[in-house]
C-alpha positions in Angstrom: 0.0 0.0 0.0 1.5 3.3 -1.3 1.6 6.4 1.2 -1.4 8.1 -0.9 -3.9 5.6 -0.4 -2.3 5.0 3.5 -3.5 8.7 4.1 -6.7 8.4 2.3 -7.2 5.4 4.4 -6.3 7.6 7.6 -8.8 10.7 6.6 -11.9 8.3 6.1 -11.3 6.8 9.4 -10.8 10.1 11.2 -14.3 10.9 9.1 -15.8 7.9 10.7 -15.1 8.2 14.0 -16.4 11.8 13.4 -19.5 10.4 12.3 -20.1 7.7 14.6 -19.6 9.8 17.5 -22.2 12.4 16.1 -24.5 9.8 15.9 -23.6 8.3 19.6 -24.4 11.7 20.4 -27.5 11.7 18.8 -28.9 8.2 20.2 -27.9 8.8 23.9 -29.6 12.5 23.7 -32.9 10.4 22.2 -32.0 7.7 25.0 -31.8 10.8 27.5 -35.2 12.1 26.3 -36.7 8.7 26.5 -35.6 7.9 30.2 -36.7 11.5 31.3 -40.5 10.6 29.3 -40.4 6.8 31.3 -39.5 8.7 34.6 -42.5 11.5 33.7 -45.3 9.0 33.5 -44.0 7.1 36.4 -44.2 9.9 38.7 -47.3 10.7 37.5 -49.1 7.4 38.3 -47.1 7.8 42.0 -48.7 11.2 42.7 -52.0 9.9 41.7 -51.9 6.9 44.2 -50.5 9.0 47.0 -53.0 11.9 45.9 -56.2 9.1 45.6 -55.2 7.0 48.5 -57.9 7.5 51.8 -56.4 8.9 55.0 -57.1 5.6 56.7 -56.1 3.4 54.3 -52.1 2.5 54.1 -50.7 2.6 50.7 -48.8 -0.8 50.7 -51.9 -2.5 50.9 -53.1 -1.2 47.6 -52.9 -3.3 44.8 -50.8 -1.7 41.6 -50.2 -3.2 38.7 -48.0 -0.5 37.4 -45.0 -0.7 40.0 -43.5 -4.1 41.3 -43.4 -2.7 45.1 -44.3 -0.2 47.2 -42.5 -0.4 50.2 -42.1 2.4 53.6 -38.7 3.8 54.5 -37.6 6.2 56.3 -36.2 8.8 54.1 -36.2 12.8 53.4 -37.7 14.3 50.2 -39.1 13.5 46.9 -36.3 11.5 44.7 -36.3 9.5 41.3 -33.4 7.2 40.5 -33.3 4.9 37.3 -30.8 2.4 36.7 -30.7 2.0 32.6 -28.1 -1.4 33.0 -31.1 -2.9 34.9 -34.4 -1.1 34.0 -34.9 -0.6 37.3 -36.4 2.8 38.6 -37.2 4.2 42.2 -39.3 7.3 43.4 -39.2 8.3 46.8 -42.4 10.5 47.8 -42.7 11.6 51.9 -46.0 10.4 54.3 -45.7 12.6 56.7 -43.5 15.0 58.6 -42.5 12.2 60.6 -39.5 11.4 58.0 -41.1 8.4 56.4 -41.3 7.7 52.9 -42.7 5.4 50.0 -40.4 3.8 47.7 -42.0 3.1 44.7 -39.8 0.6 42.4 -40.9 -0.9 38.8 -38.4 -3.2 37.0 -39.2 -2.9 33.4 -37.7 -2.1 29.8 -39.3 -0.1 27.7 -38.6 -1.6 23.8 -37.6 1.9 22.9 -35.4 2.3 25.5 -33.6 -1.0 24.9 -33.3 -0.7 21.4 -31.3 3.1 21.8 -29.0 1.2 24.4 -28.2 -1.3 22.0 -27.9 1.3 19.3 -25.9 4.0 21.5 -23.5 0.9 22.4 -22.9 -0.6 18.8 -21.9 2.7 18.1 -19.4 2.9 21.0 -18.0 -0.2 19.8 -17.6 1.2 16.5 -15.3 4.0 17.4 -13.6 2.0 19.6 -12.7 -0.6 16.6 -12.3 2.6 14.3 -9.9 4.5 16.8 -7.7 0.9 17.0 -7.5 0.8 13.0 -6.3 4.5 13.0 -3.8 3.8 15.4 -2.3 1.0 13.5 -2.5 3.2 10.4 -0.5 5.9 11.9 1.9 3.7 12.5 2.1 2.1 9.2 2.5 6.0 7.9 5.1 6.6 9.9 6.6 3.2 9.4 6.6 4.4 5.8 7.8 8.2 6.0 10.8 6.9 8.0 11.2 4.5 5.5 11.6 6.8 2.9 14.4 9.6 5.1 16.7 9.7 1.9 14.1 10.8 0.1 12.8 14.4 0.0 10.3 15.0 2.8 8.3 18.2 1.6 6.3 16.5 -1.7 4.0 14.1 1.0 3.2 17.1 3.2 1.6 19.0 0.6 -0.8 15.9 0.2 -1.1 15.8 4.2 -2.6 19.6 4.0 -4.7 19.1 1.1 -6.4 16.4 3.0 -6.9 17.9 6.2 -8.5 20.8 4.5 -10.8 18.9 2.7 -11.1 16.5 6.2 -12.1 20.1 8.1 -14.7 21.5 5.5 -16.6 17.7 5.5 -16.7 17.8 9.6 -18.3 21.3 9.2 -20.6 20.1 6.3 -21.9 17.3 8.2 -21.7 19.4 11.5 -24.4 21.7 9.7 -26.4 18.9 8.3 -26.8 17.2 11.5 -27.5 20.6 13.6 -30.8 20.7 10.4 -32.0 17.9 10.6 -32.0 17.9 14.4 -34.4 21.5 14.4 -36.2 19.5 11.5 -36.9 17.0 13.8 -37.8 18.7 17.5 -39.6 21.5 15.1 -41.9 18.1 13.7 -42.1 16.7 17.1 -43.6 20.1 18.6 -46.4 20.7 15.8 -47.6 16.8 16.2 -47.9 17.7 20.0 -49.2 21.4 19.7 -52.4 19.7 17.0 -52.9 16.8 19.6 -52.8 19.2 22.6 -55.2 21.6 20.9 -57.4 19.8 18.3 -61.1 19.6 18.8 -61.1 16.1 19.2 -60.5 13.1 21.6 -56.7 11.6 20.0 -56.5 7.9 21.8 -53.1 6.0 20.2 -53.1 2.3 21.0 -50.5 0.0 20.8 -50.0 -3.4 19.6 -51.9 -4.8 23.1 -54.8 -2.5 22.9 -52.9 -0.1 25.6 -53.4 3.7 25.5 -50.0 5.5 24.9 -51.6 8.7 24.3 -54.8 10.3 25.6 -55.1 14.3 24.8 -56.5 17.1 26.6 -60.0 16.8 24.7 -59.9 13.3 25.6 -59.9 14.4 29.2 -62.9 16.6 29.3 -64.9 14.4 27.0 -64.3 10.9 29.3 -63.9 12.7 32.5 -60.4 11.0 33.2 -57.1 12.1 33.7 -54.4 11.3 31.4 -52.5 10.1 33.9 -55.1 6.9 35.4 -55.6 6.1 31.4 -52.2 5.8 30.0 -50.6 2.2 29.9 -54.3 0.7 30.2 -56.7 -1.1 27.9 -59.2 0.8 26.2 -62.0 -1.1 27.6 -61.3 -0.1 30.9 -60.9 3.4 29.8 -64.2 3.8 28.1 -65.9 1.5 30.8 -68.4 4.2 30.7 -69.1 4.4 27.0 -69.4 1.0 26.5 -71.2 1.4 23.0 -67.7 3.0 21.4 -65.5 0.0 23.4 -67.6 -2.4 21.5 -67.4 -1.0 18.0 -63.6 -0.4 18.6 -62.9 -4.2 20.0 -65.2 -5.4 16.9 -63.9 -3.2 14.3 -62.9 -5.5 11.1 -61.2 -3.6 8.4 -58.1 -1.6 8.9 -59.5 2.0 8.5 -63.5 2.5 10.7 -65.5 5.1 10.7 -68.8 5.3 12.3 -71.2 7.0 14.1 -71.5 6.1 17.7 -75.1 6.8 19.8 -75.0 5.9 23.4 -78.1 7.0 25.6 -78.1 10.9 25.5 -75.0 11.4 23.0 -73.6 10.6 19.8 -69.9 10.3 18.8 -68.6 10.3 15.5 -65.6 7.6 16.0 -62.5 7.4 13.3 -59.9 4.1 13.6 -56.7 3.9 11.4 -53.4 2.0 11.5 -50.3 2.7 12.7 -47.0 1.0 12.4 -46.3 -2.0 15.2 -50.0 -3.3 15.2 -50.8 -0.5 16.7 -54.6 1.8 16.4 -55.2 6.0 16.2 -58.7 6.6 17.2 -60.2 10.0 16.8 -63.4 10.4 18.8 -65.8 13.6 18.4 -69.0 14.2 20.2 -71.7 15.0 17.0 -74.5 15.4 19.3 -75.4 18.7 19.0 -74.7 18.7 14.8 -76.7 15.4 14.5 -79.9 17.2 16.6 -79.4 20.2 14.7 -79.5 18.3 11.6 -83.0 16.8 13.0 -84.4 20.0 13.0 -83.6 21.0 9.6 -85.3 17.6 8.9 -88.4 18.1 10.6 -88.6 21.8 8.8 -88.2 20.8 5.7 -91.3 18.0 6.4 -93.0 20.9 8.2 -93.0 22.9 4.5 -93.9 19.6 2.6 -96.9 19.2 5.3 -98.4 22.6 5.4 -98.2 22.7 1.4 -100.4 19.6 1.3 -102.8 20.8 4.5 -103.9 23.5 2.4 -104.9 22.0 -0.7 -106.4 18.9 1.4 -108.3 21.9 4.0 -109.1 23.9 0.9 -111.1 21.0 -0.8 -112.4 19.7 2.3 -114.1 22.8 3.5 -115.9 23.3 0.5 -117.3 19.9 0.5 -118.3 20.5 4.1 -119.6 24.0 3.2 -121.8 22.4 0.0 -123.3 19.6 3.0 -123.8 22.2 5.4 -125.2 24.3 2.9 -128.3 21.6 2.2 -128.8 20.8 6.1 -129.6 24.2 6.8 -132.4 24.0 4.0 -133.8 20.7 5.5 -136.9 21.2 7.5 -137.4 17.3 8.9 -135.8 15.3 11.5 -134.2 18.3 13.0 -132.6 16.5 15.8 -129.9 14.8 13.0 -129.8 17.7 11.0 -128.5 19.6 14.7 -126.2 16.1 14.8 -124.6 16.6 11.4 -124.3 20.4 11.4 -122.0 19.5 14.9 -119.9 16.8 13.2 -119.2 19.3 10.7 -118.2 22.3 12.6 -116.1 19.7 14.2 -114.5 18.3 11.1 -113.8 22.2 10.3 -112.4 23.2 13.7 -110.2 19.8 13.2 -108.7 20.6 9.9 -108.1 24.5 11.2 -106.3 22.8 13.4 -104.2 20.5 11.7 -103.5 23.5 9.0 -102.2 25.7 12.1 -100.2 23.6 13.2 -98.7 22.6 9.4 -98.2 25.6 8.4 -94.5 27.2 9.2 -93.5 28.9 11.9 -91.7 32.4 10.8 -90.2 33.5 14.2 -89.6 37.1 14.5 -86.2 38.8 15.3 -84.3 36.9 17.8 -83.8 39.1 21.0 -82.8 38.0 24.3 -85.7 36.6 26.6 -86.0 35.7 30.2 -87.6 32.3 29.6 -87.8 32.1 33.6 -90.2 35.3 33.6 -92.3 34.4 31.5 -92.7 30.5 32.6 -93.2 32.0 35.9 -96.3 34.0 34.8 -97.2 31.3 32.5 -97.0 28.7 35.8 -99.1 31.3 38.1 -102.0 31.5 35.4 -102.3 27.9 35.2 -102.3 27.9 38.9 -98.7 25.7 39.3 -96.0 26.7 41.8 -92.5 27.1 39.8 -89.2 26.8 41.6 -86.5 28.1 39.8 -83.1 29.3 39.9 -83.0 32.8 41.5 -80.7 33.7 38.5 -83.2 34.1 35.4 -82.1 31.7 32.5 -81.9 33.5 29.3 -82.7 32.3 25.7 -82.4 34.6 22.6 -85.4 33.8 20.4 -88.9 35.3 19.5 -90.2 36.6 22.4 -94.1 35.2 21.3 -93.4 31.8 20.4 -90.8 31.7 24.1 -94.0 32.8 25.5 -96.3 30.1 23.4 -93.9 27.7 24.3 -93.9 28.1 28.3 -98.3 28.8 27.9 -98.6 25.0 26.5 -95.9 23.2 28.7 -97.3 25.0 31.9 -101.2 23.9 30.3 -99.9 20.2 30.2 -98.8 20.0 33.4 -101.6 21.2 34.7 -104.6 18.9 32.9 -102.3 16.1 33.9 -103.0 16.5 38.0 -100.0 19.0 38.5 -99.6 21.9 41.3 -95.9 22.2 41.1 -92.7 22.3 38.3 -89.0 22.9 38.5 -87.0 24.2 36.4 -83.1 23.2 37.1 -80.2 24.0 34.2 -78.5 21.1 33.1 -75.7 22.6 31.1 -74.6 25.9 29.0 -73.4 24.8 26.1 -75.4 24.4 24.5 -78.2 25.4 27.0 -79.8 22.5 28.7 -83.0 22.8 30.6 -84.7 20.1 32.8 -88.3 20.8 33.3 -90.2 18.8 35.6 -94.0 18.5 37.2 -95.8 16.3 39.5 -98.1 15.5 37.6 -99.6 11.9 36.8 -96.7 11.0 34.7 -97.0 9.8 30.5 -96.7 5.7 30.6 -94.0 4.0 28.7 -95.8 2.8 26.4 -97.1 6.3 25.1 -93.7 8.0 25.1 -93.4 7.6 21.9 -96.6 9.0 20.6 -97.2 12.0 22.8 -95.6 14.3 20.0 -97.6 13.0 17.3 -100.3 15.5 16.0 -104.2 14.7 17.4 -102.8 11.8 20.0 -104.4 12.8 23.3 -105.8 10.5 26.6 -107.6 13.7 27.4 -111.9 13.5 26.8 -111.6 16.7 25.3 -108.3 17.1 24.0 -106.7 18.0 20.7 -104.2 16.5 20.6 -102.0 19.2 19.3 -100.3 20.8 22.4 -96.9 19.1 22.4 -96.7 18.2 18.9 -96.9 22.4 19.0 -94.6 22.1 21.7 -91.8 20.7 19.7 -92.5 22.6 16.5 -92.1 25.8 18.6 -88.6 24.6 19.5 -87.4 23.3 16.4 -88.0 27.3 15.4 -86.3 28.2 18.0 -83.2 26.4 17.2 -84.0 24.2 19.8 -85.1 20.3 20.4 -87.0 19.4 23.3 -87.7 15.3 24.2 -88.9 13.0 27.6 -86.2 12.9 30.4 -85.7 9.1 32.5 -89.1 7.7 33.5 -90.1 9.0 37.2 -92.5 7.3 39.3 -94.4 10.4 39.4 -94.6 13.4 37.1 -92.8 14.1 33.5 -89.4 15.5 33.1 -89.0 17.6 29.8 -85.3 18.2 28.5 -84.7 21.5 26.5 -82.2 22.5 24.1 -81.3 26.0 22.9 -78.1 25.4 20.2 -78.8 29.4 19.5 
């Protein structure tokens, strides 16, 4: 081997060992990050048994799948130690002022962890071997230069320069590169956690086992659990509440899902896809209030259709009626039936007047703020029914007139069905959710699902129109209005005001 391609040979392994140890670097800062995440999340879960634990009840004797023992020491201050050679990590977190402690230990390896040991160590080694076949190639250099003393010595130091000029500008090339692709990376890493910390939507990642390693802040509000109690266990337990979305999530075929969800009062739009290891991204969004407002464009629409064919149907009905009527009045026998018929048809007309009424849309007037609880009240006393409310008036911004229409029929109800006394109690703001609630005899199961039906009364001489008007006033309102839970006494409305 000639002395040009020995020096070659020396600048590619300086080059190397340049590069590997950039990329030791690299893996141990990842490795760093990675331990500080593990340490994170086990903290977490400590505060939240110490923070959940009763007064009387001694924290040993809690079960705990998550750390391998829990034992009491006597010890000063709050302390982590993790041992990477072993996986083993240790929290200290004081009782009492009395200097005892808890010593939380958990021996596990996370895969990622293990895999950048590995990594950061095969690297090691390489520079190690790198360094040793340096060493032995200075020698050989020298070996060569000493070699060659007779000869002049200035031609192989020109050589020597060139390539340590050329070795200097590669190690700040690559210097550069790395510091890039490092801010491409962290710069990645904190718009993926800004969108799941502030999208408008539940982000659940599962892995391989069905485990959640990520549950955002939306996540939070909409299951009512911390992130903490939900990471690193199965979904099931986690949506042990909603068990409609556990089920379509455990029984969910292809690859990519998508579905809507309805549980009892709610409705979810749920999204499933893929990831890499086996591994599930679900993207849950509460569609309730869209879906209902949907509904109500629905029932407008049919509202239209209805009121279109009332008219012509009243318009040739009434003057059939007025043609029959017409002749009765003319006949001078049996004056008793003639009485009898005239009645059925003043009936018939004061039905389909009716029925055309309440067809017909509703054009609400401009929407203004109204003190729905003022005007229930008054509603209430004329219909002789005691209202408890809360002392702070609940607002609504609609038409005053059909707020007004609205309270006149629900307080009317409630009173023909035995009542003396409603509450009104608010249920949520938003959107605005009202419980109303009387005394009264109660509507039976089985006629829960008819009461809103135009001309469906129990009532001798009812109409059968006042909560099917009920619920068309609310749908003009922006609003939806349906049965609470089925009471042993009385009738629980539940109102909804999107506007």
């Amino acid at each position: 081997m000639n002395k040009s391609t020995t020096i070659l040979l020396l600048v590619i392994e300086i080059l190397l060992i340049f590069v590997f140890g950039n990329l030791s670097s690299l893996f141990h800062t990842m490795q760093e990050r990675e331990t500080r995440s593990y340490i994170e999340v086990a903290e977490s879960v400590a505060d939240v048994i110490m923070k959940n634990k009763a007064p009387e009840t001694d924290p040993l004797e809690t079960p705990n799948s998550f750390f391998s023992s829990i034992q009491r020491v006597q010890a000063a201050g709050r302390e982590a130690v993790y041992d990477a050679e072993s996986g083993t990590l240790q929290l200290l977190r004081p009782l009492a002022d009395d200097g005892s402690a808890l010593l939380f230990v958990r021996h596990a390896r996370t895969p990622v962890l293990e895999t950048l040991q590995r990594v950061s160590r095969l690297f090691s080694l390489l520079i190690i071997m790198t360094a040793f076949f340096l060493l032995i190639t200075v020698f050989y250099l020298v070996y060569r230069f000493r070699a060659d003393r007779g000869k002049e010595q200035n031609a192989p130091i020109d050589p020597i320069s060139n390539y340590l000029s050329r070795l200097e500008s590669s190690e700040t090339s690559l210097r550069s590169t790395l510091e890039e692709q490092q801010q491409a990376v962290s710069r990645q890493q904190e718009l993926n956690r800004g969108i799941i910390r502030h999208i408008n939507a539940a982000i659940l990642l599962l892995n391989g086992q069905g485990k959640v390693e990520v549950f955002n802040p939306r996540a939070e509000q909409l299951f009512e659990r911390s992130a903490a109690s939900a990471l690193h266990h199965p979904v099931e337990t986690i949506l042990s509440r909603f068990p409609e979305i556990a089920e379509f999530i455990r029984e969910a075929s292809a690859p990519e899902s998508s579905t809507v969800v309805a549980t009892r009062d709610r409705d979810f739009r749920v999204d499933i896809s893929p990831v890499s290891e086996g591994g599930r991204l679900l993207v849950i969004k509460e569609v309730t209030r869209e879906r209902r407002r949907a509904e109500i464009q629905r029932r407008h629409a049919g509202f239209a259709m209805l009121g279109e064919m009332a008219a012509y149907l009243t318009h040739e009905m009434r003057n059939s009626l007025g043609v029959v009527y017409g002749y009765t009045r003319s006949l001078k026998t049996d004056k008793e039936r003639v009485e009898r018929i005239n009645r059925e048809i003043t009936y018939l007309t004061g039905m389909m007047d009716n029925f055309l009424n309440f067809a017909r849309p509703l054009s609400p007037g401009e929407r203004t703020p109204v003190n729905l609880t003022k005007i229930l009240a008054a509603e209430c006393e004329a219909a002789g029914l005691e209202l408890a409310a809360p002392e702070k008036g609940v607002e609504v911004r609609g038409d005053a007139g059909l707020v007004r229409s609205l309270c006149s029929n629900l307080a009317r109800n409630a009173a023909e069905a035995g009542a003396d006394r409603m509450e009104l109690v608010v249920d949520g703001t938003d959107p605005l959710e009202l419980r109303l609630h009387d005394n009264g005899r109660g509507i039976p199961d089985d006629q829960r699902d008819k009461i809103w039906f135009p001309f469906f009364t129990t009532k001798e001489d009812g109409t059968g129109m006042g909560l099917a008007l009920v619920r068309k006033i609310m749908n003009a309102l922006d609003g939806d209005i349906r049965l609470g839970d089925l009471l042993e006494k009385g009738t629980e409305f539940r109102l909804t005001f999107f506007s």
